[in-house]
Every structure is written in structure tokens, then in C-alpha cells.
RODO-2510 file (C-alpha; in nm, 4 decimals, decimal comma):
residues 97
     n   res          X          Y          Z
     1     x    -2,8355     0,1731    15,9111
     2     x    -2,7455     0,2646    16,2711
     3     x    -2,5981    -0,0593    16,3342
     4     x    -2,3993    -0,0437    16,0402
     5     x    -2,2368     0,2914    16,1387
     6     x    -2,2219     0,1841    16,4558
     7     x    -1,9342    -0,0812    16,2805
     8     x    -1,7054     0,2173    16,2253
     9     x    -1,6755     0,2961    16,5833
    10     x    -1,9115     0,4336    16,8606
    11     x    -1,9702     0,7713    16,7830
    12     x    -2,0375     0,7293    16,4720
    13     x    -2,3148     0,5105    16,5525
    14     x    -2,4248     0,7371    16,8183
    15     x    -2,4463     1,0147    16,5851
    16     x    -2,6367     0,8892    16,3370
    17     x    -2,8930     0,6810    16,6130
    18     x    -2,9907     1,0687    16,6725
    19     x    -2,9912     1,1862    16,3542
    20     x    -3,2233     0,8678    16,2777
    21     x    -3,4452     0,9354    16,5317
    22     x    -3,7378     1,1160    16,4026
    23     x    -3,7934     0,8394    16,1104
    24     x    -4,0323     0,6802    16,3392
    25     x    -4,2722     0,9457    16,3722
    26     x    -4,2153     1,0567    16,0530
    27     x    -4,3168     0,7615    15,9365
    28     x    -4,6505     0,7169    16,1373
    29     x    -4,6932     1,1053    16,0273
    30     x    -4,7032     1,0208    15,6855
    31     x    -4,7277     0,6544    15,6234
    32     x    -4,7329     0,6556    15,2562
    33     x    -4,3560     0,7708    15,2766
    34     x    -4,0520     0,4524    15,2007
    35     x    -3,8292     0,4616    15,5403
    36     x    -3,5318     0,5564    15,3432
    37     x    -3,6605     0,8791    15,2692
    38     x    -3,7968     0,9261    15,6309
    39     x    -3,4052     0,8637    15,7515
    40     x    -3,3509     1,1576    15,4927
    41     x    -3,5892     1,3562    15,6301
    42     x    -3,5232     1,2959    15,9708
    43     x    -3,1197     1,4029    15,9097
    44     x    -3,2396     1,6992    15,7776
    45     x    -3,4919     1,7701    16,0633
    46     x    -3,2138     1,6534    16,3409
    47     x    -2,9264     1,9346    16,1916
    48     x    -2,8303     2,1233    16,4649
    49     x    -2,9960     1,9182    16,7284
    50     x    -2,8032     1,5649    16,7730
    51     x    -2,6418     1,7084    17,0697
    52     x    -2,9672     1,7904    17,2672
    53     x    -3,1218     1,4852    17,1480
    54     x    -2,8202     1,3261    17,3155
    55     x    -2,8759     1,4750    17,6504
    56     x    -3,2156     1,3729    17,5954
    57     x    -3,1630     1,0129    17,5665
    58     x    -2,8736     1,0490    17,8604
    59     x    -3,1322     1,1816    18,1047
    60     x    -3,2973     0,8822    18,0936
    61     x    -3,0141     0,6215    18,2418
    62     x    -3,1742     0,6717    18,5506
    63     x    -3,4902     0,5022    18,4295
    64     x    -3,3213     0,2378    18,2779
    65     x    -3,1312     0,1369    18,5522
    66     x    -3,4425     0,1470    18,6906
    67     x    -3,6273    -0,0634    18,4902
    68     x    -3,3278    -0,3148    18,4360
    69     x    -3,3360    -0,3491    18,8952
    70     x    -3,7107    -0,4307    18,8357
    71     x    -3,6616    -0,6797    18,5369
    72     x    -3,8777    -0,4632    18,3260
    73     x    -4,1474    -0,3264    18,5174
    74     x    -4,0652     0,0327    18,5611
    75     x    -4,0160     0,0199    18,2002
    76     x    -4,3466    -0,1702    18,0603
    77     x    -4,5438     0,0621    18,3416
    78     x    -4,4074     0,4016    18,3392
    79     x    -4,0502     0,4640    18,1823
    80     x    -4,0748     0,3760    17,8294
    81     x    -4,4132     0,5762    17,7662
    82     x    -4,2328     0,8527    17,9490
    83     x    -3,9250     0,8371    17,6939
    84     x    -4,1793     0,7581    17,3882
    85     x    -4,4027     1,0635    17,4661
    86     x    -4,0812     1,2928    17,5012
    87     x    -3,9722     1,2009    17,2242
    88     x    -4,2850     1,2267    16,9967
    89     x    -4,3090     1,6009    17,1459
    90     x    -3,9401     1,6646    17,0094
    91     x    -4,0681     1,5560    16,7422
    92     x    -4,3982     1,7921    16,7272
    93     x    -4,1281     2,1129    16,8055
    94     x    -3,8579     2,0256    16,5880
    95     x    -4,1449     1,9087    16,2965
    96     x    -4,3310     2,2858    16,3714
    97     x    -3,9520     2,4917    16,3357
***
């Protein structure tokens, strides 16, 4: 769906990769779920928040330039836990608001 919206034009497809996701965790939260309705759910749960989950993902180019310099190894040792664990804890505080 994000690639698809990303069609229209770029910020389109940048808004809706953030309002997307959280369908990941949901998801693995609740696996008997179809992935449409965890997009649903994970619109609703991103309202208000696509911005900061923006920054989010921006204050990571450093660690992907990073990783790209080291043809992957900053990334497959320490940078892409780092960004998965941030953001299953959005997850946790937006999922507990």
C-alpha cells in the first residue's frame, strides 16, 4: 500500500509509510488479526503522531550512512536492532495511550 501511494508523489508515500508503521507489531501483537485491518489499526493508532514518527525515522540517517560506508555491518551488528527496538517501544507508548 505504501508503494502505491508513494505513486502519487513523495509525501504522500511518506505519510502513509508512518501511518503504516505500527502494522508490524500489531500484527506480531495479535497474530490472529488479517494485515488489512492491522494498517487500519495502525492509522488510527499513528493520528496525531506521523510527524514525530518522522523525526524518528530522520534521526537515524546517520546510521544508515553508516551502515551503507561499512557495506552492511553497522547495520546487521548494531543499527537496525537499534531502529527495530525504538520502534517496538513507540509502539508499547503509543499502544498504552
Amino acid at each position: 500500500f505504501t508503494m502505491l501511494w508513494s505513486l502519487l508523489l513523495l509525501i504522500p508515500g511518506i505519510v502513509k509509510a508512518c501511518a503504516y508503521s505500527q502494522a508490524m507489531y500489531i500484527l506480531r501483537d495479535e497474530p490472529g488479526i488479517k494485515a488489512t485491518e492491522a494498517l487500519k489499526r495502525s492509522q488510527e493508532m499513528m493520528k496525531g503522531h506521523k510527524m514525530e514518527m518522522f523525526i524518528l525515522d530522520l534521526s537515524f540517517i546517520g546510521w544508515d550512512l553508516l551502515t551503507m560506508l561499512t557495506l552492511g555491518l553497522v547495520g546487521v551488528f548494531y543499527a537496525n536492532p537499534y531502529q527495530f527496538c525504538t520502534g517496538a517501544e513507540l509502539y508499547r507508548v503509543l499502544k498504552n495511550q
